[in-house]
C-alpha positions as CSV (number, residue, x, y, z in Angstrom):
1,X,-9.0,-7.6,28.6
2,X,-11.4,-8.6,26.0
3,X,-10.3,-8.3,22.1
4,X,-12.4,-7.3,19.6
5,X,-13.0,-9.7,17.2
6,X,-14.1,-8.9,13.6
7,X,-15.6,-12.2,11.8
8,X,-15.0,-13.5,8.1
9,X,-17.9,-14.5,6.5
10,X,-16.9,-15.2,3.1
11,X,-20.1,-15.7,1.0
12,X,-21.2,-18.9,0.2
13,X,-18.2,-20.6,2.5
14,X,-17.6,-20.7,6.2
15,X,-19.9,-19.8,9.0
16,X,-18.3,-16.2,10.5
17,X,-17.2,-16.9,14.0
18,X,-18.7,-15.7,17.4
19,X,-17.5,-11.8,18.6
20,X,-17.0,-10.8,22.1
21,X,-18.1,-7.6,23.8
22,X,-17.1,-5.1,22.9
23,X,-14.7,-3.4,24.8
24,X,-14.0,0.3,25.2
25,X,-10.6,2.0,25.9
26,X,-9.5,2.9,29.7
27,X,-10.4,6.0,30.5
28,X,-7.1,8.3,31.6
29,X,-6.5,11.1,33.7
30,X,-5.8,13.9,31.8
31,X,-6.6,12.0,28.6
32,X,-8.2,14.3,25.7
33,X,-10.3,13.3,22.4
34,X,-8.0,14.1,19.6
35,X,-8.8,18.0,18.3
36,X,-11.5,17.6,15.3
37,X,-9.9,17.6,11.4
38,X,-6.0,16.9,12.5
39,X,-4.8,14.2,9.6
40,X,-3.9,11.2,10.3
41,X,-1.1,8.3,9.2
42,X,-1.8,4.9,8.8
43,X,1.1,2.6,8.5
44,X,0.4,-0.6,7.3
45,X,3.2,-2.9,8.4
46,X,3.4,-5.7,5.8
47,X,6.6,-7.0,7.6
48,X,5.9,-8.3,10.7
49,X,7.4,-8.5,14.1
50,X,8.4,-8.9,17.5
51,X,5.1,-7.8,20.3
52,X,5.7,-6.4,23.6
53,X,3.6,-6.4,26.7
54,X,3.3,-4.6,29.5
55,X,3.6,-0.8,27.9
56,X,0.2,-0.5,26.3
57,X,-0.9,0.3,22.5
58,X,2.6,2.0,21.2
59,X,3.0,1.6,17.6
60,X,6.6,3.1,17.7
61,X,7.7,0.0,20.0
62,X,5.3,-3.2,18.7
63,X,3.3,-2.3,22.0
64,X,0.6,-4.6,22.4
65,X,-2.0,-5.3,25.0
66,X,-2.9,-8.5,22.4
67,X,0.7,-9.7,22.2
68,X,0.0,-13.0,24.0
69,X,-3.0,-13.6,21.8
70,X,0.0,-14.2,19.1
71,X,2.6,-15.5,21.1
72,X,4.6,-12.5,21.1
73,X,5.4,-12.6,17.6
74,X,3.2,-11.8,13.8
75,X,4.9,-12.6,11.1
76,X,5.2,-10.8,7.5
77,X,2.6,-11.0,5.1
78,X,4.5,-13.6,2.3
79,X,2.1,-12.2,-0.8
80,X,4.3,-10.5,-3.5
81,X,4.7,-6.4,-4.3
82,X,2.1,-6.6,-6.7
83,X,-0.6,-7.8,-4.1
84,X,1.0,-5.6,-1.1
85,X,0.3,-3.0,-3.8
86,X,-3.1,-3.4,-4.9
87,X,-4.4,-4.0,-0.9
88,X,-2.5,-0.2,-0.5
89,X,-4.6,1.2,-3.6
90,X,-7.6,-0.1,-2.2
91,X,-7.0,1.4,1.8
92,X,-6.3,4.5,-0.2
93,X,-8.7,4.7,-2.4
94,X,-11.6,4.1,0.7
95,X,-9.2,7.3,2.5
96,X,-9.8,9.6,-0.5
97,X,-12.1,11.8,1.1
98,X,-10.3,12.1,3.9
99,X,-7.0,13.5,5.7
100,X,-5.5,10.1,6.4
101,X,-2.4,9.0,4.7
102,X,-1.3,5.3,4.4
103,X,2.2,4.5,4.1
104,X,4.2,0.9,4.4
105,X,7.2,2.4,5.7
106,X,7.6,3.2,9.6
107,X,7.3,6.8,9.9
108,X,10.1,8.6,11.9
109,X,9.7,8.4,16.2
110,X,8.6,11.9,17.1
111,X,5.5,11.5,14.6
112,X,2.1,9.9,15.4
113,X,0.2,7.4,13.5
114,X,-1.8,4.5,13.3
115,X,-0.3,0.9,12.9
116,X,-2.5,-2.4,11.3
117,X,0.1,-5.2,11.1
118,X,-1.0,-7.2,8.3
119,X,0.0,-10.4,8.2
120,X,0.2,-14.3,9.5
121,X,-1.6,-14.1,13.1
122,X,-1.1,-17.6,13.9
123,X,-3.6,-19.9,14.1
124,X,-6.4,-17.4,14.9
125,X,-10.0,-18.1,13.5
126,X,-10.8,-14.1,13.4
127,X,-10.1,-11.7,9.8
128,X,-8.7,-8.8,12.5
129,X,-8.7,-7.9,15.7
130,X,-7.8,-4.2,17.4
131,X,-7.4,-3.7,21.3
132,X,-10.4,-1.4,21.9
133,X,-13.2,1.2,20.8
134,X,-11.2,4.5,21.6
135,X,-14.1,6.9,21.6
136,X,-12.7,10.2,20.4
137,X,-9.3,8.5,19.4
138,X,-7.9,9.7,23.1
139,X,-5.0,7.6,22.5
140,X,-2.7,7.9,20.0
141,X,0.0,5.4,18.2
142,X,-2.3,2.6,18.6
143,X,-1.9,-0.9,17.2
144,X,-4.5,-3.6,15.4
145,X,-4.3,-6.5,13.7
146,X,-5.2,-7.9,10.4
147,X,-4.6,-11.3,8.9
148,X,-2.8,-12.2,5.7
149,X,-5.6,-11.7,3.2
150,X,-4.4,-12.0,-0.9
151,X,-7.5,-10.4,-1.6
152,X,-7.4,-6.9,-1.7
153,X,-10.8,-5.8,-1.4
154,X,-11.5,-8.3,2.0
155,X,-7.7,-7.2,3.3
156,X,-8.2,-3.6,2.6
157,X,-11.6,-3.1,4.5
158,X,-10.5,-5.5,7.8
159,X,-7.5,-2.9,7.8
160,X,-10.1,0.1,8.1
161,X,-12.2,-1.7,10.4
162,X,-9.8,-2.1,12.8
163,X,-7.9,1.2,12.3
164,X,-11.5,2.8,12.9
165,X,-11.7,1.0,15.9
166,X,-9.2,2.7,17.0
167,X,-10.1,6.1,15.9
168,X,-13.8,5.5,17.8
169,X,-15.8,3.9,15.7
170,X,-18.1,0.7,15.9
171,X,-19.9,-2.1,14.4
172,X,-23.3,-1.0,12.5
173,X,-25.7,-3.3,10.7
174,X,-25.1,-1.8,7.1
175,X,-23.7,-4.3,4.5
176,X,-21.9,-1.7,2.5
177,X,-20.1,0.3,5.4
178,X,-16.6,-0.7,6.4
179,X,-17.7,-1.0,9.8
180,X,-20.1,-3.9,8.9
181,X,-18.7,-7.3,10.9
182,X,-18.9,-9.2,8.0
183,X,-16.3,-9.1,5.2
184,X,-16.4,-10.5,1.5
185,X,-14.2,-10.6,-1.3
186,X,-17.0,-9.5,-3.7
187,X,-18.9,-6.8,-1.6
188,X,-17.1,-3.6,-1.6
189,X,-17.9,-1.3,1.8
190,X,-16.8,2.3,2.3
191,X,-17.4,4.9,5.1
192,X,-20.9,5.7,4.1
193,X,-22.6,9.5,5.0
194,X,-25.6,7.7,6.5
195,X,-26.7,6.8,9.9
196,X,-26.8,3.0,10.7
197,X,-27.7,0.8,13.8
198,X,-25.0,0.3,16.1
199,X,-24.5,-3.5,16.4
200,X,-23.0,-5.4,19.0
201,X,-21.4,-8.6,17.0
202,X,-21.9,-10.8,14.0
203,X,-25.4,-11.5,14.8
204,X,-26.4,-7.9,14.4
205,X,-27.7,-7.1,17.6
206,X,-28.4,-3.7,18.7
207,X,-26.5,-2.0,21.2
208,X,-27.0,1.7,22.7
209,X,-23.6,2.3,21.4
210,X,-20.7,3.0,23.5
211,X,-19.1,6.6,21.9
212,X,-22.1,8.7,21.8
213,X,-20.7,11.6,23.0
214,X,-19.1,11.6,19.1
215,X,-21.9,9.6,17.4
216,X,-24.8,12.0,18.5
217,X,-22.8,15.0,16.9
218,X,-24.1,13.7,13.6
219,X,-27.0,10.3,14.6
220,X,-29.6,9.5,17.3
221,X,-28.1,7.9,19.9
222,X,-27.3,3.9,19.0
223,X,-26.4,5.0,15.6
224,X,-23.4,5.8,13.7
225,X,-22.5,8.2,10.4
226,X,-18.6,6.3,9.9
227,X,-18.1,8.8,7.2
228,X,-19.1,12.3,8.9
229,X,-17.4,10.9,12.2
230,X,-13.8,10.3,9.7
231,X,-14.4,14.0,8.2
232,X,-14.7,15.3,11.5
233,X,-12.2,13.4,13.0
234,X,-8.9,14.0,10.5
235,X,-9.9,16.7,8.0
236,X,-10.7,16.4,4.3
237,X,-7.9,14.9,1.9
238,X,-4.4,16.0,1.8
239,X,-3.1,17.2,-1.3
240,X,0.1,14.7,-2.5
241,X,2.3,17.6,-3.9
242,X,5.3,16.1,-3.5
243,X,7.3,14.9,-6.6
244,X,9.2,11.9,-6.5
245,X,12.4,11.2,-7.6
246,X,14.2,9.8,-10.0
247,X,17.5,8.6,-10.6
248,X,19.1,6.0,-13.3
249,X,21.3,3.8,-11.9
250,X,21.9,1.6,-15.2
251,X,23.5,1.9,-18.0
252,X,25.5,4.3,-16.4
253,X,26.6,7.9,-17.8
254,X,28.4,7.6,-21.5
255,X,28.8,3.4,-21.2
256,X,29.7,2.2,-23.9
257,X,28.3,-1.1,-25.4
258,X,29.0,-3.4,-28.4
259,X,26.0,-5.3,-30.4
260,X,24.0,-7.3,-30.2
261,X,22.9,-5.8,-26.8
262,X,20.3,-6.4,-24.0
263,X,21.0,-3.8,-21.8
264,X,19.6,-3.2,-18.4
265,X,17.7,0.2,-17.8
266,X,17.2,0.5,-14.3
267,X,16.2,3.2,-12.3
268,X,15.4,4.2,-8.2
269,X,12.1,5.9,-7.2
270,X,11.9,7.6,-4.2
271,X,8.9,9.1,-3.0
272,X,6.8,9.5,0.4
273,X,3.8,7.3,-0.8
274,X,5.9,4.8,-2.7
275,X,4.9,2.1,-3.6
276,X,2.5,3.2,-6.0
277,X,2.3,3.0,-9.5
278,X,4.1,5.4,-11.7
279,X,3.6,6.4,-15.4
280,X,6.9,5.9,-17.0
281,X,7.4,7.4,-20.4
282,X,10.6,7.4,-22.4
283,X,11.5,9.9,-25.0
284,X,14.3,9.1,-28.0
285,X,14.8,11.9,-30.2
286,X,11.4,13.7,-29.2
287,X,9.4,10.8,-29.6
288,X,7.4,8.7,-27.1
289,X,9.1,4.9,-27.7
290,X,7.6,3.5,-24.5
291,X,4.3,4.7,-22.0
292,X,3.0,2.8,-19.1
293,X,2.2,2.2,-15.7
294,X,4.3,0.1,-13.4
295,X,5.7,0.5,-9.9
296,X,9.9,0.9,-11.3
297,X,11.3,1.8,-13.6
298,X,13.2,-1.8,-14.6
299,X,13.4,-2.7,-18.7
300,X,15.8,-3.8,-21.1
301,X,17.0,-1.7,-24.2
302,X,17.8,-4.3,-27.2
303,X,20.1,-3.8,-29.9
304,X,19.7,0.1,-30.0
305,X,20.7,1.9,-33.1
306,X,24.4,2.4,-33.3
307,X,25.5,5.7,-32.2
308,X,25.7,8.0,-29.2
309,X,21.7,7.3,-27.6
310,X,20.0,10.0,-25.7
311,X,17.0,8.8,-23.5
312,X,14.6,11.1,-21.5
313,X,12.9,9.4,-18.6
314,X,9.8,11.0,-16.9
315,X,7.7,9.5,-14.2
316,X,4.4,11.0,-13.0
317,X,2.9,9.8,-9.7
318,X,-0.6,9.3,-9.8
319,X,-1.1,12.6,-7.9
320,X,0.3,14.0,-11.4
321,X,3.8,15.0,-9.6
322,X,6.5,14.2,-12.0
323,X,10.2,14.1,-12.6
324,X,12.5,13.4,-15.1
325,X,16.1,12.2,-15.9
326,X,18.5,11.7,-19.1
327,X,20.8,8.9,-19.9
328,X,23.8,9.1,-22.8
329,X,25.4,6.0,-23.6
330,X,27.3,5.0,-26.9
331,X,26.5,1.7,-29.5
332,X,29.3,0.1,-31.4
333,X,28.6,-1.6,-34.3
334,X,29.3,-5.5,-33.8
335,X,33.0,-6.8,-33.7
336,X,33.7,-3.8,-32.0
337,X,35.9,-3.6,-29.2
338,X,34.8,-2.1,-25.7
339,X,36.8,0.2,-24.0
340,X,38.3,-2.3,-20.8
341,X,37.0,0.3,-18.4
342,X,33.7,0.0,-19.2
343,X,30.8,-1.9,-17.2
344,X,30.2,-5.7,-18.1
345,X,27.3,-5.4,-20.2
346,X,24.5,-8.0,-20.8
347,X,24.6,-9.4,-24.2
348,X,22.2,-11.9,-25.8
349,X,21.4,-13.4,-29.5
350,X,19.9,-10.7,-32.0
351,X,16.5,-11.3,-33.0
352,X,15.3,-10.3,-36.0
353,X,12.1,-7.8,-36.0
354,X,10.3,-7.0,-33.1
355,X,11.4,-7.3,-29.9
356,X,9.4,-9.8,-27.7
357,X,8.5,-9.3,-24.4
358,X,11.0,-10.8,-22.0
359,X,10.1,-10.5,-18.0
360,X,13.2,-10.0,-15.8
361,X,13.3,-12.2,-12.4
362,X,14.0,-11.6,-8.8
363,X,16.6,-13.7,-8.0
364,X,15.4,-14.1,-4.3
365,X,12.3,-15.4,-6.0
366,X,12.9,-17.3,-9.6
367,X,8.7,-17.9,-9.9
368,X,7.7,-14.4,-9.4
369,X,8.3,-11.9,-12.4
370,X,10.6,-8.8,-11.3
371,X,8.5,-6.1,-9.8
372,X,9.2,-4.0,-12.8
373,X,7.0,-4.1,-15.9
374,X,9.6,-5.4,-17.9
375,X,9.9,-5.3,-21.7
376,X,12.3,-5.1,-24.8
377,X,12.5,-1.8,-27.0
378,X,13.3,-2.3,-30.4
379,X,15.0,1.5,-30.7
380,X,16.7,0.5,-34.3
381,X,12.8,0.7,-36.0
382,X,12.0,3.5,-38.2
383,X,9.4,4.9,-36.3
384,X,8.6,5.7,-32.4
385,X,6.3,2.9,-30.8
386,X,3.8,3.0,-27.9
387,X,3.1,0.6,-25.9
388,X,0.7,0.1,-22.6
């Protein structure tokens, strides 16, 4: 079977590369269009895996009718969180207007969804591929391909091209719709509410169009609206109501440290569109000491004021869902003794003044800073500050 091909034609660099036909999805007995404003999930797997041929286009097994175009195998996209991040801002912020939700984690086996594996392809000369044009999005669970793009803009729009694909959507001639063939990392394309030519491949051609029995509900036939047919298709957006949580895993409840301290405060977010960035505000005595956006919660406290320390944590998703948590722990002056049952602490040389800025690492990766905007709170100052 012939794969669609999306070309990369990065301004100014390499010449994109040739397109097949494209090809449609096999028709199926007793196969029906998907019913008209359902939402949708998109799961964009960042880690890889293992391909399986010979049982169709099923995301919940790795089923692919391409798996022999990779050998069988795709492996994980090596960028770091912060770049796996920004490429999921930037799917979701193209989805805003509509009822698709992208995740990164595998949703559970008895719910649909769409599956782009993002990630190393091999030695492949295409930015994405996807199995078929599924006019009407008759199948369901279906998996595409996109390559390991750092970019987010570029890696974000191949992802929606070849979801779309998917969903019944083609190639048109406009430059600043995601179903354009050519991708840059400085043009920015969305589903536009106009009707364009439906092209064939990178040189633009015009075809008739293969899905006009969805295209004509809102074009002449040979053209496409991509951002009526994605209203139509899965809904207008769904509302994220759901809070996350949080819980404070360090220092743990009344610890008791000596100073001079550095001391860990880490916390666990859980939430059903994580990652995404959080702000994280922290209250001492009634006052704001710390405000900013970051995926974790994952700072140090240094050389608090000696006493028993009350800190209120909140975190709002970007939705505005929040949540909040307090932590009581207890500073000895220094020379104390620490209680032998409490926790090893992390100690470190006093500074004098302000606090500087100290990032903490991931030991599985001593170059890249810890996923956590990380800084040093100087809590012993006489008054509350803000930082961002």
């Amino acid at each position: 079977m012939w794969a669609y091909v999306l070309a990369l034609a990065l301004l100014g660099d390499a010449a994109p590369t040739g397109t097949p036909a494209l090809p449609i999805a096999p028709l199926r007995d007793g196969g029906q269009p998907r019913a008209a404003g359902i939402p949708e999930i998109l799961y964009v797997n960042f880690d890889g895996g293992v391909l399986l041929d010979g049982c169709g286009n099923e995301a919940h097994y790795n089923c692919s009718t391409l798996a022999s175009l990779f050998d069988g195998y795709v492996g994980p996209f090596t960028g770091n969180l912060n770049q796996r991040i920004a490429i999921l801002q930037a799917t979701r912020k193209t989805l805003a207007e509509f009822g698709v939700r992208v995740v990164v984690d595998r949703p559970p086996d008895d719910v649909d969804y769409t599956m782009v594996m993002y990630g190393d392809l091999g030695p492949q000369d295409f930015a994405g591929v996807a199995p078929y044009i599924d006019c009407g999005d008759i199948y369901r669970n279906d998996t595409s391909f996109t390559a390991a793009f750092d970019s987010s803009n570029t890696g974000s729009t191949v992802i929606l091209q070849e979801a779309a694909h998917t969903w019944g959507l083609e190639h048109v001639d406009s430059e600043f719709d995601v179903l354009n063939p050519f991708k840059s990392s400085t043009l920015r394309q969305v589903f536009t509410d106009e009707c364009h030519r439906i092209v064939a491949n990178t040189s633009l051609q015009p075809t008739p169009g293969s899905c006009n029995q969805v295209h004509t509900m809102f074009c002449d036939a040979g053209f496409q609206n991509s951002w009526q047919e994605m209203r139509w298709l899965f809904g207008p957006a769904v509302p994220d109501t759901t809070a996350p949580v949080l819980e404070i895993l360090t220092p743990g409840p009344g610890e008791v440290f000596v100073l001079p301290a550095k001391i860990p405060l880490v916390g666990a977010i859980t939430d059903d569109l994580d990652p995404q960035f959080y702000t994280i505000a922290i209250y001492f005595q009634g006052e704001v000491i710390y405000e900013s956006d970051n995926v974790a919660l994952d700072l140090f406290l240094e050389n608090p004021p000696v006493g028993e320390i009350e800190l209120r944590v909140v975190i709002r998703d970007e939705a505005g869902n929040e949540d909040e948590e307090s932590i009581r722990f207890e500073i000895l002056p220094e020379g104390s003794e620490v209680p032998a049952d409490d926790a090893e602490i992390l100690q470190d040389d006093p500074i004098d003044g302000c606090a500087v800025a100290t990032p903490r690492r991931d030991p599985a990766r001593p170059d890249v800073p810890h996923s956590g905007l990380v800084a040093l709170l100087a809590l012993g100052l006489g008054h509350a500050r803000r930082r961002r």
